[in-house]
PDB file with one MODEL, atoms N, CA, C and O in Angstrom:
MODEL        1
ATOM      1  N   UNK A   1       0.810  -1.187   0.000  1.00  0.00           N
ATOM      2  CA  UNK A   1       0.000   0.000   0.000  1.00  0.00           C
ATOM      3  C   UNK A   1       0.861   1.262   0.000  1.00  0.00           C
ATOM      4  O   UNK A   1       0.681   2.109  -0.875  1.00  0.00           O
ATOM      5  N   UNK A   2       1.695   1.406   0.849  1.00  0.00           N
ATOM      6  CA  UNK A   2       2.753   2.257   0.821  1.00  0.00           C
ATOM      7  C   UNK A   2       3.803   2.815  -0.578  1.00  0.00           C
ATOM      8  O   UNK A   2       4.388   3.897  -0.617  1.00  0.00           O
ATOM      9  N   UNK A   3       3.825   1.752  -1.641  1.00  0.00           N
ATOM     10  CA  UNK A   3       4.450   2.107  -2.635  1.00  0.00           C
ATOM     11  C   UNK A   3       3.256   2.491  -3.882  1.00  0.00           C
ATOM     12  O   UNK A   3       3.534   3.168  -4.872  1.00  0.00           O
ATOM     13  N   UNK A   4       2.086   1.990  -3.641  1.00  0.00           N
ATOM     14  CA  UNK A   4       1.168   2.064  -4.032  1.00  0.00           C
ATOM     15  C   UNK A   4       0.342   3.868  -4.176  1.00  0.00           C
ATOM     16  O   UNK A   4      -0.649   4.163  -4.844  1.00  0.00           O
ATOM     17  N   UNK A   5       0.977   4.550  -3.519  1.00  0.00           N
ATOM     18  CA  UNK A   5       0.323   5.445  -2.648  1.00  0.00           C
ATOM     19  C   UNK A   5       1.308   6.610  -2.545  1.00  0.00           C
ATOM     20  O   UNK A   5       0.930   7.744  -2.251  1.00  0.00           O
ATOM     21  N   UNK A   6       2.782   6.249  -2.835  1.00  0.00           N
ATOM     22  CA  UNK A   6       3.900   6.822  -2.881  1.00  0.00           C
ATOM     23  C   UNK A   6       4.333   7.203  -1.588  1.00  0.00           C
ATOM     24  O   UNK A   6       4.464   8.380  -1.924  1.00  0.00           O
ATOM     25  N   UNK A   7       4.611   7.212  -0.598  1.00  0.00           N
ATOM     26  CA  UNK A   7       4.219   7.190   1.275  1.00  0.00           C
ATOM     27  C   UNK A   7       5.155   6.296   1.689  1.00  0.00           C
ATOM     28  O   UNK A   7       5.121   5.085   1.471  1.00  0.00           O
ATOM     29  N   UNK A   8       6.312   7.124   2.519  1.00  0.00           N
ATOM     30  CA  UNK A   8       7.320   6.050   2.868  1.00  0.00           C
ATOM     31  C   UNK A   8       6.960   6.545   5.004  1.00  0.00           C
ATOM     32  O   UNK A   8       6.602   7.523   5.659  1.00  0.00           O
ATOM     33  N   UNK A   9       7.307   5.315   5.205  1.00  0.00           N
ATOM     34  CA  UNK A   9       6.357   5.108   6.444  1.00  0.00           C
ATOM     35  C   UNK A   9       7.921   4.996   7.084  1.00  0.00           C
ATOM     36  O   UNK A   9       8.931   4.386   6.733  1.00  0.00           O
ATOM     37  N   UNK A  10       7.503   6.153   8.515  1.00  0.00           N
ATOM     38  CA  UNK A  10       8.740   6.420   9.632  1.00  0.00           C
ATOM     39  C   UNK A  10       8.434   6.014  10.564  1.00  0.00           C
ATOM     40  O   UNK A  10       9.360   5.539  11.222  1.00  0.00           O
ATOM     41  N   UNK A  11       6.895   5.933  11.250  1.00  0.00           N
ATOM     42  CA  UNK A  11       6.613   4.982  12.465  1.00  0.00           C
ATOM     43  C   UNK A  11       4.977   4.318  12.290  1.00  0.00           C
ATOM     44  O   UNK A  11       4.184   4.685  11.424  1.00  0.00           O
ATOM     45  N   UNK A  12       4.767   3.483  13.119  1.00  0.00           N
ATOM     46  CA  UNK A  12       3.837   2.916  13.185  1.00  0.00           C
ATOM     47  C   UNK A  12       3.391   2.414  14.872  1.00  0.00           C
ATOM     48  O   UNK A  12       3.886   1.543  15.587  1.00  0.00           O
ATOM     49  N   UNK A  13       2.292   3.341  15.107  1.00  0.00           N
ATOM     50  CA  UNK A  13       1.779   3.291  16.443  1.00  0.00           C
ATOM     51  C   UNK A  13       0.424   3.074  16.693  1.00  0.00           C
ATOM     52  O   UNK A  13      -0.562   3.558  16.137  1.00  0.00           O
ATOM     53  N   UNK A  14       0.541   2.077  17.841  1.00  0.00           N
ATOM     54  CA  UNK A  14      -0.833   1.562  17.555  1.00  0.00           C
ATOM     55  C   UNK A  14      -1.333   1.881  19.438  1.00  0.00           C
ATOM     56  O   UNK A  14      -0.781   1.493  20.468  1.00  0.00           O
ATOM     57  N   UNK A  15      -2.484   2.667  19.249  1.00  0.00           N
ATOM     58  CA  UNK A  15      -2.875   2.902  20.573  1.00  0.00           C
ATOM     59  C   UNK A  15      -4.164   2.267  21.239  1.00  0.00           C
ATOM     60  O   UNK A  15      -4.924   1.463  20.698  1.00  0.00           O
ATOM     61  N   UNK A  16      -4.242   2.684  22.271  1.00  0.00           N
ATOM     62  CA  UNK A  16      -5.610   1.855  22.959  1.00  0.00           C
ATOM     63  C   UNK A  16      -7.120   2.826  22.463  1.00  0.00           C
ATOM     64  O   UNK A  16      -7.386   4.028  22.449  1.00  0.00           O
ATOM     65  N   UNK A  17      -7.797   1.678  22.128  1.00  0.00           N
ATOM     66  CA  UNK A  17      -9.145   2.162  21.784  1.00  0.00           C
ATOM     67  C   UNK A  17      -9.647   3.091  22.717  1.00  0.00           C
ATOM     68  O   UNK A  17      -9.691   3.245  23.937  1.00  0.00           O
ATOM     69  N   UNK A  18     -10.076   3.755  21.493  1.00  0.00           N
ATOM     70  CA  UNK A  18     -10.797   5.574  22.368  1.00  0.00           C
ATOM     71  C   UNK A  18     -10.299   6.319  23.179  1.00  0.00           C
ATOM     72  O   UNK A  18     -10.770   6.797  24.211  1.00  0.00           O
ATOM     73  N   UNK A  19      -8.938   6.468  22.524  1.00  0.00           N
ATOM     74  CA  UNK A  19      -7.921   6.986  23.234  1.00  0.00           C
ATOM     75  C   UNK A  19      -7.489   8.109  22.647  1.00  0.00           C
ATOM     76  O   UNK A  19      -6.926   9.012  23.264  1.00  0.00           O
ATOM     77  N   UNK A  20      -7.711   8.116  21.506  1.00  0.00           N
ATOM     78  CA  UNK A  20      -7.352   9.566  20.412  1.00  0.00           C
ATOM     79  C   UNK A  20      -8.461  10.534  20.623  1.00  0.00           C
ATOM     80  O   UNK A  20      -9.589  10.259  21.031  1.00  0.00           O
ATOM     81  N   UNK A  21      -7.965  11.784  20.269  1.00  0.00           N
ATOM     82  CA  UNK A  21      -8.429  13.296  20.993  1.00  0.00           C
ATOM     83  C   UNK A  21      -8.977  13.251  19.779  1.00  0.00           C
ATOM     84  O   UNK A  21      -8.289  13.211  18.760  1.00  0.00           O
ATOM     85  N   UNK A  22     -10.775  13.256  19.777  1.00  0.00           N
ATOM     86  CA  UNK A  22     -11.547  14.108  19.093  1.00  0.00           C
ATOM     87  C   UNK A  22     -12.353  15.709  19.900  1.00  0.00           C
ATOM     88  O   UNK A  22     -12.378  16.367  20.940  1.00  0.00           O
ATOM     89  N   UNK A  23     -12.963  15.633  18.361  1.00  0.00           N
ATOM     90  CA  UNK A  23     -14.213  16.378  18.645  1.00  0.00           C
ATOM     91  C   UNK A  23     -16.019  15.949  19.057  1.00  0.00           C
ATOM     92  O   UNK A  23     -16.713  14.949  18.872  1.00  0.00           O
ATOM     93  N   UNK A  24     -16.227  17.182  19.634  1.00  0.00           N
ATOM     94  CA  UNK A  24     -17.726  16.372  20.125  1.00  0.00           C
ATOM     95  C   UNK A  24     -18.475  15.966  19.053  1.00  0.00           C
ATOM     96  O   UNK A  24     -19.550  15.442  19.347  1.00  0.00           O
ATOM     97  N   UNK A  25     -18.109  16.097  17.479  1.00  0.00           N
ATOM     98  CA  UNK A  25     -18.672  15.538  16.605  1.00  0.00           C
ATOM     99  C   UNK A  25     -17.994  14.443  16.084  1.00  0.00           C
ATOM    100  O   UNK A  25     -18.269  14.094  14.936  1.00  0.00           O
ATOM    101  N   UNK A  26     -17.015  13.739  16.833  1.00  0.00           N
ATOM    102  CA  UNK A  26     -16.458  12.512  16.383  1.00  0.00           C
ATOM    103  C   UNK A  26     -15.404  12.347  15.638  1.00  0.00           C
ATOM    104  O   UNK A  26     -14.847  11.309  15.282  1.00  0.00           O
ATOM    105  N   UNK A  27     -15.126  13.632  15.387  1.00  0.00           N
ATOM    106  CA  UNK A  27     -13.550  13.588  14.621  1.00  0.00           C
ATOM    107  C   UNK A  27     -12.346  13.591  14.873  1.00  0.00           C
ATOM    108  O   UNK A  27     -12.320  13.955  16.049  1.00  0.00           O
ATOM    109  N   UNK A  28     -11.180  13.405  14.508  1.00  0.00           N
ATOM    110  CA  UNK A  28      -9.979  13.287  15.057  1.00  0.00           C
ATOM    111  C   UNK A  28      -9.466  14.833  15.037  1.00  0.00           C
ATOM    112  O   UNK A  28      -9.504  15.643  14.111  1.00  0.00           O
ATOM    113  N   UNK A  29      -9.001  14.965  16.296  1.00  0.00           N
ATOM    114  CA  UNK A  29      -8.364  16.335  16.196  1.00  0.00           C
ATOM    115  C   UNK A  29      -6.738  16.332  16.098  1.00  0.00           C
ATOM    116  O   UNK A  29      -5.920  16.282  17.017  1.00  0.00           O
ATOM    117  N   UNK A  30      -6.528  16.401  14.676  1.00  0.00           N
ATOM    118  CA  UNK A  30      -5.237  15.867  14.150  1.00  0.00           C
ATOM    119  C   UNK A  30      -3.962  17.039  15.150  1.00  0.00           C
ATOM    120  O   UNK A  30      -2.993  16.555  15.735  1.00  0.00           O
ATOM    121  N   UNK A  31      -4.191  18.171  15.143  1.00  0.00           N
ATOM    122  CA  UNK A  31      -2.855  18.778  15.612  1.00  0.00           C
ATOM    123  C   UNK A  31      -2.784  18.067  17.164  1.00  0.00           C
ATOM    124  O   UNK A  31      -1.683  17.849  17.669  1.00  0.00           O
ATOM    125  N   UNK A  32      -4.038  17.727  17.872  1.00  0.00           N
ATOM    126  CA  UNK A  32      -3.808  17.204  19.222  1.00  0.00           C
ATOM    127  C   UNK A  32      -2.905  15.832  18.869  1.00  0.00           C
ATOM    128  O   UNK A  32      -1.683  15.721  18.965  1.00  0.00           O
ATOM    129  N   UNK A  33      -3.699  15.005  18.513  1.00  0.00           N
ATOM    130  CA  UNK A  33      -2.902  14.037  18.075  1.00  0.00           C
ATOM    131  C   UNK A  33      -1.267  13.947  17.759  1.00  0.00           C
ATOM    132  O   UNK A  33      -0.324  13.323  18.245  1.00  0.00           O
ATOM    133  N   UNK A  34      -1.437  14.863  16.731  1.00  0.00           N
ATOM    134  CA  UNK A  34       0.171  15.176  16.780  1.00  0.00           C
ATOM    135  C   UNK A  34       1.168  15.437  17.752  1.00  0.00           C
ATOM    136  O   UNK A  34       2.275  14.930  17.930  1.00  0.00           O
ATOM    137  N   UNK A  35       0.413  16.525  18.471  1.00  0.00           N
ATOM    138  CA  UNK A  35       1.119  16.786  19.847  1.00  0.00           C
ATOM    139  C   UNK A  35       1.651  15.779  20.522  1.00  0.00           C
ATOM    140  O   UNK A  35       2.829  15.507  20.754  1.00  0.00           O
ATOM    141  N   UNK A  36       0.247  15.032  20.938  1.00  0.00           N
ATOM    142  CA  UNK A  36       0.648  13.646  21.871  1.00  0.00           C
ATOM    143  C   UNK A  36       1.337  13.122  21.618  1.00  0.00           C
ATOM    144  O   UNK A  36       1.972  12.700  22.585  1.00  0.00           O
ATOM    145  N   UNK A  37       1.817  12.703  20.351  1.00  0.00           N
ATOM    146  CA  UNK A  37       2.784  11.502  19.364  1.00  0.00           C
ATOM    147  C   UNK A  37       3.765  12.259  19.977  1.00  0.00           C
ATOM    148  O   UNK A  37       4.252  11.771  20.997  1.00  0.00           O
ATOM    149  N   UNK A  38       4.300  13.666  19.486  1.00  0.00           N
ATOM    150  CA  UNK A  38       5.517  14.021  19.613  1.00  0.00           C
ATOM    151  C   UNK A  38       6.056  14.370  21.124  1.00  0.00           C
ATOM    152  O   UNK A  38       7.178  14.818  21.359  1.00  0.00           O
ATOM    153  N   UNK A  39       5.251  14.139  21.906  1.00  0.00           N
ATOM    154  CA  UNK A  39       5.618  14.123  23.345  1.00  0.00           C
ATOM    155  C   UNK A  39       5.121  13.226  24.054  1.00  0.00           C
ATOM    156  O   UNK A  39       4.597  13.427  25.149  1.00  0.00           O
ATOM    157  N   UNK A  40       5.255  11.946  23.401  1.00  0.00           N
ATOM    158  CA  UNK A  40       4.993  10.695  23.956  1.00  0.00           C
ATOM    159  C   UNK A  40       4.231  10.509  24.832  1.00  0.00           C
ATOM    160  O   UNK A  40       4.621   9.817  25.772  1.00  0.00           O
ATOM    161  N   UNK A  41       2.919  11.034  24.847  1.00  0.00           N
ATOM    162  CA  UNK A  41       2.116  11.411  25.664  1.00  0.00           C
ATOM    163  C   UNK A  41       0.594  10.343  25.029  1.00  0.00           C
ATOM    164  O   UNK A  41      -0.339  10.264  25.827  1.00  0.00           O
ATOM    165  N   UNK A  42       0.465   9.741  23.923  1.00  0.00           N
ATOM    166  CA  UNK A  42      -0.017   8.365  23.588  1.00  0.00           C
ATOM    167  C   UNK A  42      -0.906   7.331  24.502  1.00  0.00           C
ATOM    168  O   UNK A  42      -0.205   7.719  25.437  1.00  0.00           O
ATOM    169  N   UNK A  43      -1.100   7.122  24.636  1.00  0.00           N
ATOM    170  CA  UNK A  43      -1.384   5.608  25.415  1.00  0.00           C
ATOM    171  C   UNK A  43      -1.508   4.281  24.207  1.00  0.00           C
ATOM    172  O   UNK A  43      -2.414   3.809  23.520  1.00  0.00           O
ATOM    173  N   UNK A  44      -0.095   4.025  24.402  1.00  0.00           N
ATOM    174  CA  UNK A  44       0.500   3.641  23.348  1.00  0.00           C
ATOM    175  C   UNK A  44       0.382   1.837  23.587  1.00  0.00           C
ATOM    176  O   UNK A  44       0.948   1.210  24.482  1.00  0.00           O
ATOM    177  N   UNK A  45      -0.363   1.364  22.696  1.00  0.00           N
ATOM    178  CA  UNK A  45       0.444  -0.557  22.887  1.00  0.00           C
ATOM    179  C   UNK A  45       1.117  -0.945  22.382  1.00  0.00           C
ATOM    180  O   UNK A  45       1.716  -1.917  22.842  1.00  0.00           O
ATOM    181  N   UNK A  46       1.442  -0.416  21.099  1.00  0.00           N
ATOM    182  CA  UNK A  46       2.456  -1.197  20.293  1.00  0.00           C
ATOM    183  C   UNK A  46       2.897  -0.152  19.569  1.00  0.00           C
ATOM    184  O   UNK A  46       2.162   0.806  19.327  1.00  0.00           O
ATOM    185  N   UNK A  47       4.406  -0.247  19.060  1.00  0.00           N
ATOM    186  CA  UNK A  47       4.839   0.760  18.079  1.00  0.00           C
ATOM    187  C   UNK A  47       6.013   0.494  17.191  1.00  0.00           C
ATOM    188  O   UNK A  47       6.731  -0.388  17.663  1.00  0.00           O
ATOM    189  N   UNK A  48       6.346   0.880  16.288  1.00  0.00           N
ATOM    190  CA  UNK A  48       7.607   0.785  15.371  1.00  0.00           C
ATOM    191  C   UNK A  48       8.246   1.521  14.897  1.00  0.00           C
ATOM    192  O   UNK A  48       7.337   2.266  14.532  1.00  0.00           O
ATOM    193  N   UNK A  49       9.144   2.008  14.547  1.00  0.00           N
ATOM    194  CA  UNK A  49       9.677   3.189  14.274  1.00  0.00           C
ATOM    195  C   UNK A  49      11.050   2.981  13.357  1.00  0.00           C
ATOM    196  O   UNK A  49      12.004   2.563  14.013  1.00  0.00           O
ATOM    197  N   UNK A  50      11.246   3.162  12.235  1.00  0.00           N
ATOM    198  CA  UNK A  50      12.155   3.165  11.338  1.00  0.00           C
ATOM    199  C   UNK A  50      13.549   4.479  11.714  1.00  0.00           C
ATOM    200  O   UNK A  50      14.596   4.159  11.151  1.00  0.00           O
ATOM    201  N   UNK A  51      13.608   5.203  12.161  1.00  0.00           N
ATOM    202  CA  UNK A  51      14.288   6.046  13.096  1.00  0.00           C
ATOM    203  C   UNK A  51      14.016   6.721  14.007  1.00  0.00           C
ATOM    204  O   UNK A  51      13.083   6.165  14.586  1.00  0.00           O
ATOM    205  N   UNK A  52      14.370   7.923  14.665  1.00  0.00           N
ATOM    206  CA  UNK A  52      14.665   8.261  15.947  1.00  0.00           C
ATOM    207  C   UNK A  52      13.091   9.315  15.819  1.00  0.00           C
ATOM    208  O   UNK A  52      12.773  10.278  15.120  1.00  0.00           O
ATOM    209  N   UNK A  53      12.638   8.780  16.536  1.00  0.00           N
ATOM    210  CA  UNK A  53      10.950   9.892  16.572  1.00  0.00           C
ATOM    211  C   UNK A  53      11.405  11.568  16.602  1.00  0.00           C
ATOM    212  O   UNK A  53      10.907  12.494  15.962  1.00  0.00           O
ATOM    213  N   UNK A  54      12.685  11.593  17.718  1.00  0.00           N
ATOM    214  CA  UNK A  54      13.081  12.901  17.574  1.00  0.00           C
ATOM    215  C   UNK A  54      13.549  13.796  16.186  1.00  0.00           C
ATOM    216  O   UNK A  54      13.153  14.901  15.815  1.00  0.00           O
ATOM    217  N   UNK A  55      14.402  13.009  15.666  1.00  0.00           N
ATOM    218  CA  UNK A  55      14.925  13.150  13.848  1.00  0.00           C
ATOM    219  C   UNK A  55      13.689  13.325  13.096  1.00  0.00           C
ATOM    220  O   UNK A  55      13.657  13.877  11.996  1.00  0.00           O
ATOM    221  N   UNK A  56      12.968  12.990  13.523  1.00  0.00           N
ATOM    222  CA  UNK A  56      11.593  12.721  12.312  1.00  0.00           C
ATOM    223  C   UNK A  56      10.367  13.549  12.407  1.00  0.00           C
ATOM    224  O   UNK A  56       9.646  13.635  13.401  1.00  0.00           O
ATOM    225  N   UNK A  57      10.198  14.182  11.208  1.00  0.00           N
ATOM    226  CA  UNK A  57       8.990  15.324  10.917  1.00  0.00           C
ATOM    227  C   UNK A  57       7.295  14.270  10.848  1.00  0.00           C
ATOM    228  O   UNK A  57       7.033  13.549   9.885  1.00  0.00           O
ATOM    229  N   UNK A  58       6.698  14.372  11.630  1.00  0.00           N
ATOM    230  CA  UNK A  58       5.681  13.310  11.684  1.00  0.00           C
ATOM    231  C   UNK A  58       4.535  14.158  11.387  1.00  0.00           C
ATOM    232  O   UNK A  58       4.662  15.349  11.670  1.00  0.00           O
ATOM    233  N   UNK A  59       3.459  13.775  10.879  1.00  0.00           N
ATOM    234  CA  UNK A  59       2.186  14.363  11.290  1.00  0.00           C
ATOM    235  C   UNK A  59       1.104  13.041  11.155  1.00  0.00           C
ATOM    236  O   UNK A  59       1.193  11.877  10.764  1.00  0.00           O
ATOM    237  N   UNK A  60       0.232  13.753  11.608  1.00  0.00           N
ATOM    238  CA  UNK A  60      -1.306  12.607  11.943  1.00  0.00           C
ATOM    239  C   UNK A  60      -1.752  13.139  10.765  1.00  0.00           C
ATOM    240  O   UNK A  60      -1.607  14.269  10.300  1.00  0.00           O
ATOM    241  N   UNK A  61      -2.564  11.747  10.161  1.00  0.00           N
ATOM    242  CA  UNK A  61      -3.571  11.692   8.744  1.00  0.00           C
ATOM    243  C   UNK A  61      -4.835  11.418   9.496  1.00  0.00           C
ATOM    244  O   UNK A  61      -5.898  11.288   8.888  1.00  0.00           O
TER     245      UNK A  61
ENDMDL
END
């Protein structure tokens, strides 16, 4: 999917259900999200990371 899509993938984090910061209409509130990622602030179960989270320009889709 990734080459498919042109998208080269730096981490992969997988968190606990209903744990990501929406809105009261159900949406993801991507800059929160982001935040959390980048200050490990997550409630995180599993993760992967192809380099150093710090080195790496991330954002939430």
């Amino acid at each position: 999917m990734t080459a498919e899509h042109s998208l080269q993938v730096d981490a992969i984090v997988l968190v606990k259900t209903g744990s990501i910061p929406k809105t009261s209409s159900g949406k993801i509130q991507r800059y929160a999200c982001r935040t959390e990622f980048l200050t490990n602030s997550l409630d995180v179960v599993g993760n992967w990371s192809q380099k150093s989270l710090a080195k790496a320009n991330f954002r939430c889709l």
